[in-house]
ROVEX-888094 format. One record per residue (C-alpha): z, y, x; residue in three letters. Coordinates in steps of 0.02 Angstrom, whole numbers, padded with zeros to 5 digits, always signed. Layout:
<pts>
ZYXAla;...
</pts>
This chain:
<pts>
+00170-01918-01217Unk;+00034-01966-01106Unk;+00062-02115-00981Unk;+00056-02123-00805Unk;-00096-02241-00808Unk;-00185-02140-00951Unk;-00177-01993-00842Unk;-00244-02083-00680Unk;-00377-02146-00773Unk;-00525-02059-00705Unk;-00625-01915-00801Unk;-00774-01954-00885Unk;-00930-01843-00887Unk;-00892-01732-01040Unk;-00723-01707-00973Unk;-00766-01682-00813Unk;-00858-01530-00857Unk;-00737-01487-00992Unk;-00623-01468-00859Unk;-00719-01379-00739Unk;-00749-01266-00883Unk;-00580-01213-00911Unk;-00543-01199-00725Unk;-00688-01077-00721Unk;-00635-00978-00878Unk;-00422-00969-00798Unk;-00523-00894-00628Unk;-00622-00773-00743Unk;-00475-00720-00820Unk;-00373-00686-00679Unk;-00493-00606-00584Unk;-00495-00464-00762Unk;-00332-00443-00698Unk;-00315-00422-00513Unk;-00258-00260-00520Unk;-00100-00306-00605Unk;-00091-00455-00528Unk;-00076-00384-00334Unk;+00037-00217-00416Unk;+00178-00364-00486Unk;+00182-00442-00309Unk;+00200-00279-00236Unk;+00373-00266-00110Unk;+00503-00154-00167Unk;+00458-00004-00034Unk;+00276-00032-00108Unk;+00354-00003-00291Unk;+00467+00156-00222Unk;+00294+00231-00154Unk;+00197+00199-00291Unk;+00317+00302-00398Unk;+00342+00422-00275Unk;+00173+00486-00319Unk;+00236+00522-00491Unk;+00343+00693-00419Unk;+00224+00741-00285Unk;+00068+00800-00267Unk;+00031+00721-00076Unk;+00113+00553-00033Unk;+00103+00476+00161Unk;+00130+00315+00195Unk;+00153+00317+00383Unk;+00197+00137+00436Unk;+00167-00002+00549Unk;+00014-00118+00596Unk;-00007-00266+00469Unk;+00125-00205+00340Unk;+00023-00190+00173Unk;-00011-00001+00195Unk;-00187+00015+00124Unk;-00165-00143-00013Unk;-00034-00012-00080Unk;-00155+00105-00082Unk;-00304+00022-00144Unk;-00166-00049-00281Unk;-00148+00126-00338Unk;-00328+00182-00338Unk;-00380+00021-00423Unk;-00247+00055-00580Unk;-00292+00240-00597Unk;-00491+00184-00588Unk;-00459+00050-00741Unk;-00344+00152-00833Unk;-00214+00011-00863Unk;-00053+00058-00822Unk;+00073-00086-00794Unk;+00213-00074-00919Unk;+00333-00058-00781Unk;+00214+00066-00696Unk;+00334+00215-00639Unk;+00200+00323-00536Unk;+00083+00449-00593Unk;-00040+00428-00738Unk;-00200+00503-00764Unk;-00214+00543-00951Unk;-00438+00535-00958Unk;-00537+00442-00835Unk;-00524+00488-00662Unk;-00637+00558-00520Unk;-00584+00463-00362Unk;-00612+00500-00180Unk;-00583+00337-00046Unk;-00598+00412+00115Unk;-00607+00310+00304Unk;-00643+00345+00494Unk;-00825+00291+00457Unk;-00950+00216+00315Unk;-00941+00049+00406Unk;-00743+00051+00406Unk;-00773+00117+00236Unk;-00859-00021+00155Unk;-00749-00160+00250Unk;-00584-00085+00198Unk;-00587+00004+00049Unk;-00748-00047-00023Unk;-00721-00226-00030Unk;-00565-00266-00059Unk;-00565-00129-00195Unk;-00729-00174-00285Unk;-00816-00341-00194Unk;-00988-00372-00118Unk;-01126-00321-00207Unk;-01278-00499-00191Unk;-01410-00520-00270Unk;-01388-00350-00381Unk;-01217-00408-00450Unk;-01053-00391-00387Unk;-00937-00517-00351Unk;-00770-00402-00394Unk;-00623-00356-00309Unk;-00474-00270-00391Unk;-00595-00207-00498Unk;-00675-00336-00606Unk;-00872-00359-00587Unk;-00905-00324-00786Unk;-00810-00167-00776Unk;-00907-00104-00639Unk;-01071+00000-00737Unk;-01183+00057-00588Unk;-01198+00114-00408Unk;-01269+00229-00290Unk;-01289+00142-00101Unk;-01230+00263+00054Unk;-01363+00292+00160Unk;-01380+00231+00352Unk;-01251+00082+00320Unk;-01304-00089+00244Unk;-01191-00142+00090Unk;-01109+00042+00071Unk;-01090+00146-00077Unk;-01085+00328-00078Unk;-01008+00331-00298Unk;-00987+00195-00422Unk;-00930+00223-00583Unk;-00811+00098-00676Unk;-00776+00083-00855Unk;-00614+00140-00871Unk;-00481+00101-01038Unk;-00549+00287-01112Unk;-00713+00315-01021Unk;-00802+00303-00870Unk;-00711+00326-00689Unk;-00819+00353-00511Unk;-00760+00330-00342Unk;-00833+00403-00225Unk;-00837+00337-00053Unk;-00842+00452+00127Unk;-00804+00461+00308Unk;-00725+00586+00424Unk;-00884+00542+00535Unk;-00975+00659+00407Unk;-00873+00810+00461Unk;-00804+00911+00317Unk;-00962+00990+00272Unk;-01012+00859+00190Unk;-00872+00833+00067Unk;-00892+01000-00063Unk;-00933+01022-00221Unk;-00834+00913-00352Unk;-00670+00921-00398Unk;-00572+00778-00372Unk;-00428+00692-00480Unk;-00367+00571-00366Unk;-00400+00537-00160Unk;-00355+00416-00029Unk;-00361+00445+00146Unk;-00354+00288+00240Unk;-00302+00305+00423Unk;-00259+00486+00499Unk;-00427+00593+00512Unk;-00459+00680+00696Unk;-00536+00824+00619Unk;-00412+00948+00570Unk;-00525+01017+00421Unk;-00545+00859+00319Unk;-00352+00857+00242Unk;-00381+01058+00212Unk;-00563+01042+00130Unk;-00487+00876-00001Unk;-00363+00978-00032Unk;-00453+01120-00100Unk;-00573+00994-00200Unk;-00418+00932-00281Unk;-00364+01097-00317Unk;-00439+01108-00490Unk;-00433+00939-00524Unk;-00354+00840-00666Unk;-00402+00961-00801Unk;-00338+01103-00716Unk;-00168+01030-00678Unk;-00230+00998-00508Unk;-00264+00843-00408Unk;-00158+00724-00312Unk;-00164+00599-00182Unk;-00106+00469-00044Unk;-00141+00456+00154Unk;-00120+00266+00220Unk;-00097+00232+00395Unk;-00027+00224+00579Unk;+00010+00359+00678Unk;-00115+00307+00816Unk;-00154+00477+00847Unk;+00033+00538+00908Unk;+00120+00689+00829Unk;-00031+00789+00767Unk;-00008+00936+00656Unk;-00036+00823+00490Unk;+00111+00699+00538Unk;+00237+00849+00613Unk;+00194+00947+00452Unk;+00253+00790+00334Unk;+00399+00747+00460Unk;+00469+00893+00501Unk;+00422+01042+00385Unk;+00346+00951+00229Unk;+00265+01093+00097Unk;+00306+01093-00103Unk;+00234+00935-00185Unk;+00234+00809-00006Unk;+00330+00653+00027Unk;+00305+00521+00180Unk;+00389+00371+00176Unk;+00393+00252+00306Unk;+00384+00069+00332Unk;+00384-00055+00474Unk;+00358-00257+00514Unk;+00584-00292+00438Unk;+00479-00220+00268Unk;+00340-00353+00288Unk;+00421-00529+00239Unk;+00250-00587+00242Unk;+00243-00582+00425Unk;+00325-00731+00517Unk;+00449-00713+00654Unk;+00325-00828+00760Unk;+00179-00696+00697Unk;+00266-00562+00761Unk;+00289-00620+00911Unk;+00116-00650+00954Unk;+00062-00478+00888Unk;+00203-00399+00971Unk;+00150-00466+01149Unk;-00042-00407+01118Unk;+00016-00228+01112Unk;+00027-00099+01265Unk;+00211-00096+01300Unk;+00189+00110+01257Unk;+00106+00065+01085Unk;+00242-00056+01011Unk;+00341+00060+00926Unk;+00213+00156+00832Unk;+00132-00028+00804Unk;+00281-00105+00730Unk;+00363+00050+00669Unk;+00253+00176+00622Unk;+00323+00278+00757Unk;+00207+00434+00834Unk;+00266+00485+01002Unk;+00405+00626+00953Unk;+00404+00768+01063Unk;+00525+00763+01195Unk;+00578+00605+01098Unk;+00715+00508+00992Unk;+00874+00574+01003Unk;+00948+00385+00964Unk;+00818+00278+01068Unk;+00918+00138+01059Unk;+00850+00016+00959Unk;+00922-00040+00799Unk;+00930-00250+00826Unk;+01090-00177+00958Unk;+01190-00091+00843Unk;+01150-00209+00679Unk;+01298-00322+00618Unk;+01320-00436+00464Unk;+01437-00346+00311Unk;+01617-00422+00310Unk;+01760-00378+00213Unk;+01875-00232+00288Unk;+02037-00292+00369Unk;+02202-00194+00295Unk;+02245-00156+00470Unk;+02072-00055+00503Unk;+02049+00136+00465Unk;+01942+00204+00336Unk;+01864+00359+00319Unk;+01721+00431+00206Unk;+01590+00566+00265Unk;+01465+00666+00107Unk;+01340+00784+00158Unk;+01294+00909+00014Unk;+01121+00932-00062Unk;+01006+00949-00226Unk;+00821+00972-00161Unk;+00872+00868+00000Unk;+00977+00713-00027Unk;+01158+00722-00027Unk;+01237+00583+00053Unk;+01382+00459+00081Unk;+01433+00344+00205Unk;+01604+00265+00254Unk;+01650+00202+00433Unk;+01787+00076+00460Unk;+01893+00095+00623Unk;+01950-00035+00711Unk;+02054+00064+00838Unk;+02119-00122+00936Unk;+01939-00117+01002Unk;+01891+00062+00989Unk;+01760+00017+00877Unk;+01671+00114+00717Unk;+01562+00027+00590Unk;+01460+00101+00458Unk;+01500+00009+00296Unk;+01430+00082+00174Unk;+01298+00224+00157Unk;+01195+00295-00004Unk;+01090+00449-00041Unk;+00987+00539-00193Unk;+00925+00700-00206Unk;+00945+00794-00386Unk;+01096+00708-00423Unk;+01239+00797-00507Unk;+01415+00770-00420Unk;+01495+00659-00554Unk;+01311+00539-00554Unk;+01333+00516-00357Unk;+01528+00483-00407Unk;+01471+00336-00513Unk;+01353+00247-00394Unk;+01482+00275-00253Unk;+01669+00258-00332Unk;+01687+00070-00287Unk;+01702+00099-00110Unk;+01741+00301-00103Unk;+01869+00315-00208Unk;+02046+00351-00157Unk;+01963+00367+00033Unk;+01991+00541+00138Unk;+01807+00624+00137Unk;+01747+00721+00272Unk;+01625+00874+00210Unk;+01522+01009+00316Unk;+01566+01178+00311Unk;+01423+01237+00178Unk;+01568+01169+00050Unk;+01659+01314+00065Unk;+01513+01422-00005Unk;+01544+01470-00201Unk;+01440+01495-00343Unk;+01383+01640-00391Unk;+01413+01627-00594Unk;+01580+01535-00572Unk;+01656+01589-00402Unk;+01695+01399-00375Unk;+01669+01333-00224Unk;+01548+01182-00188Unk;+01684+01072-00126Unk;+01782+01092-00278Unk;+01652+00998-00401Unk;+01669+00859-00287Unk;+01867+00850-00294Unk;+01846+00860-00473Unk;+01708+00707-00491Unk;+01835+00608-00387Unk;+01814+00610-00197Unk;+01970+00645-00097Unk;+01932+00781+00031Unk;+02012+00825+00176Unk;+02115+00981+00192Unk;+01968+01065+00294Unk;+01781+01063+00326Unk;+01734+00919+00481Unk;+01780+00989+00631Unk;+01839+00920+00813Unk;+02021+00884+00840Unk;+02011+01047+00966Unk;+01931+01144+00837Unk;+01724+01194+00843Unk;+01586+01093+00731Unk;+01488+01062+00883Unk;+01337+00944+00828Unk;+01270+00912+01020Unk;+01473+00846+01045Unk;+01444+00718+00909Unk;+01265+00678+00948Unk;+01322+00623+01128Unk;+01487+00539+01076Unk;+01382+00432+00952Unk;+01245+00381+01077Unk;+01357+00323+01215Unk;+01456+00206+01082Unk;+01285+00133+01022Unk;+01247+00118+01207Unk;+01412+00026+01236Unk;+01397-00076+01077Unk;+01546+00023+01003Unk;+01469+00100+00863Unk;+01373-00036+00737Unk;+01312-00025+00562Unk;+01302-00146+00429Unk;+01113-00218+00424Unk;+01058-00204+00246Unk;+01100-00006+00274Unk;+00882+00031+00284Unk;+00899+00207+00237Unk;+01017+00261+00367Unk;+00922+00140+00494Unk;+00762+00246+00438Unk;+00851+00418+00466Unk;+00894+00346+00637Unk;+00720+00312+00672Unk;+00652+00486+00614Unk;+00778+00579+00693Unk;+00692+00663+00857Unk;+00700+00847+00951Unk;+00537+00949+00945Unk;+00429+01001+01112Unk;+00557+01141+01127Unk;+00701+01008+01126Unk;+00778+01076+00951Unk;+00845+00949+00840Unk;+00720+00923+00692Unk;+00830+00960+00538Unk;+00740+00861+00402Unk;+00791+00680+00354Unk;+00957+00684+00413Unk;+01060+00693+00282Unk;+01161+00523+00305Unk;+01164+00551+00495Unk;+01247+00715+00451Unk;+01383+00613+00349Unk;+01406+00509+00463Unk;+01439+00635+00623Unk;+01570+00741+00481Unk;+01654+00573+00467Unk;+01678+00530+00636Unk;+01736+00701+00684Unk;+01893+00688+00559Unk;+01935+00509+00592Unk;+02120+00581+00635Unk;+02114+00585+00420Unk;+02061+00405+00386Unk;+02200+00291+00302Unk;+02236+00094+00330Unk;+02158-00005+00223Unk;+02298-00086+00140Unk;+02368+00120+00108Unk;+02226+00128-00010Unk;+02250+00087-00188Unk;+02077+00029-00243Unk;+02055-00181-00172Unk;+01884-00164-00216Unk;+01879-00046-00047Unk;+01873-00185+00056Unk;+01699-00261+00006Unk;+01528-00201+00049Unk;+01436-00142-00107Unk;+01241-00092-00112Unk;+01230+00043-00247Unk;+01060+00059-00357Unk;+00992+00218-00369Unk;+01027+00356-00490Unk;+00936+00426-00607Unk;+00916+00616-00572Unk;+00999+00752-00688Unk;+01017+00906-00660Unk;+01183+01003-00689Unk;+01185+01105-00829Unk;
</pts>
């Protein structure tokens, strides 16, 4: 073993640049490896979109200022462009080299955001690299009417050659026909109602025939246009939109956060820190969620239970159960989970710890049989292992009203009777999506753990003590994993 004076001693010459040598070679070899690099430090709502593009053909990641929104992005494009898939790489892979479309407000905002980060500056006629190393980078064609912009470079990819091709919206969609296109990524909402169309239709025929896919990146700036309301509200085969907002960036500081948060426009701070667009005639919880958030704690035996499920395949079904304390006429939402194309006795397993032997509240739609059996949906349920009450969720004076609920609901939040466990994100996100169009109709999409949680608190006159139920494990908080999907046969 060396000593401590031996390694004090100071370098030599040779050594010196034997050192410097092998410091340059380690920064040469990570920077062959961005890519996977920047994809392994990835958050986990970064991971969930990236694989979210494996099932659909059109993913939006509508989210808030300073978040990560285009690194995700440029994460994905850079992978599909090399060709080297991560082993734990979950999303969609292109099987031959790709044809790649980056796509920004102009070429300037182009070559700053996309450009660089994804590929590096180009001095002296060599590139310095970005996610893409400079010696896999084989030539270039420069954009005109913008210094340092490229209109396509092409990128030796694991089985070929890839090209990305760079544009702006400023172009108008006239100028982007002609090829067919594997892969895009729009980066910040386009004004022009034609440019989301006309990619489209170049993607159409892409990826062999199979056709194309891509991603959108960015802040709702623009309000509720007809893009966001189409994604939110009434999303077509093959689209997905996920959100995220500055409690999903743990890279920003609290003291960060509070700077940016006193830049913005009082009327701007929602859609800057949550992705928010302005909704219509508006949220129909405005309340915001720091108010209603608690800390998990164990259930006293003395407190009510009850369990609420919503029903779905294509749409999430979805659990929740609310503890009662009835000494201070207060309801807390414990526990909450959802997954779509999950059969009844797979949502049983990820939710049995804390549903089991708990009365379940269920909508209506239960009652509805099959055609092939003549069962009824409920019934599959009972026979997984939920306990359901006698009847589909009603109100103690009969009627499913959902405005009835909707206002109960608000004024407890208002009155800091109703709170909900803090590490419940997906019902928090519901919450936030959850808005009446210009008519002032609820928007029915997203709502699925809302929904179960309305059908539980309309039958609390079911919900047992705690210490009447059988299971001690009911008493804890548990956060389930998700499931993977089956479908039933």
């Amino acid at each position: 073993m060396m000593s401590l004076s031996a390694a004090l001693k100071p370098l030599n010459r040779a050594e010196k640049v034997e050192l410097l040598q092998l410091l340059e070679e380690k920064k040469r070899r990570q920077a062959t490896k961005l890519a996977a690099l920047q994809f392994e430090s990835l958050y986990q709502w970064q991971i969930n979109f990236v694989e979210s593009t494996a099932d659909h053909s059109s993913c939006m990641l509508m989210a808030a200022n300073r978040v990560g929104k285009t690194r995700t992005g440029l994460t994905i494009d850079a992978v599909h462009l090399l060709g080297e898939y991560p082993s734990s790489w979950k999303g969609h892979k292109f099987d031959a080299p790709p044809m790649c479309w980056l796509l920004g407000f102009s070429m300037e905002k182009t070559r700053d955001l996309l450009q660089t980060p994804l590929l590096g500056r180009l001095e002296g006629g060599k590139w310095t690299g970005g996610l893409i190393p400079a010696d896999r980078i084989i030539d270039h064609k420069s954009a005109t009417g913008t210094s340092g912009a490229m209109r396509e470079v092409r990128v030796k990819h694991a089985a070929g050659i890839s090209i990305v091709q760079f544009w702006s919206y400023s172009q108008g969609q006239h100028a982007i026909m002609g090829d067919s296109v594997d892969w895009y990524h729009i980066d910040e909402e386009p004004r022009d109602k034609a440019i989301y169309p006309q990619v489209l239709t170049r993607t159409a025929t892409g990826d062999k025939g199979r056709g194309g896919r891509g991603i959108l990146t960015f802040t709702p700036e623009n309000g509720r246009t007809e893009l966001v309301v189409q994604f939110m509200d009434n999303p077509a085969p093959g689209q997905h939109m996920q959100r995220a907002t500055w409690d999903d960036a743990k890279h920003l500081s609290e003291s960060t956060k509070r700077d940016l948060l006193a830049s913005y426009p009082e009327w701007q701070r929602d859609m800057r820190t949550k992705g928010l667009p302005l909704l219509g005639a508006g949220l129909i919880f405005d309340i915001g969620d720091e108010s209603i958030k608690c800390e998990p704690f164990e259930c006293p035996p003395h407190w009510w239970v009850i369990n609420g499920m919503d029903f779905g395949w294509d749409h999430p079904q979805a659990h929740v159960q609310l503890w009662i304390d009835r000494d201070t006429d207060t309801v807390y939402l414990a526990n909450a989970w959802k997954q779509s194309k999950v059969t009844p006795a797979v949502a049983w397993s990820a939710v049995r710890a804390w549903a089991q032997n708990v009365p379940t509240a269920w909508p209506m739609d239960g009652l509805q049989t099959e055609k092939g059996s003549g069962e009824q949906q409920k019934s599959y349920y009972q026979q997984a292992g939920w306990l359901m009450t006698p009847d589909h969720a009603t109100w103690p004076a009969g009627g499913v009203g959902v405005e009835a609920g909707l206002v109960e609901l608000y004024d407890r939040m208002a009155t800091g009777k109703f709170k909900v466990f803090k590490h419940l994100a997906p019902w928090f996100e519901e919450k936030m999506n959850y808005h009446r169009d210009e008519s002032g109709h609820i928007v029915k999409v997203g709502d699925d753990l809302l929904s179960a949680t309305r059908y539980a608190y309309m039958m609390q006159r079911y919900a047992k003590q705690r210490h009447e139920i059988a299971t001690p494990a009911n008493n804890v908080v548990h956060i389930p994993r998700p499931i993977t999907p089956k479908r039933p046969r």
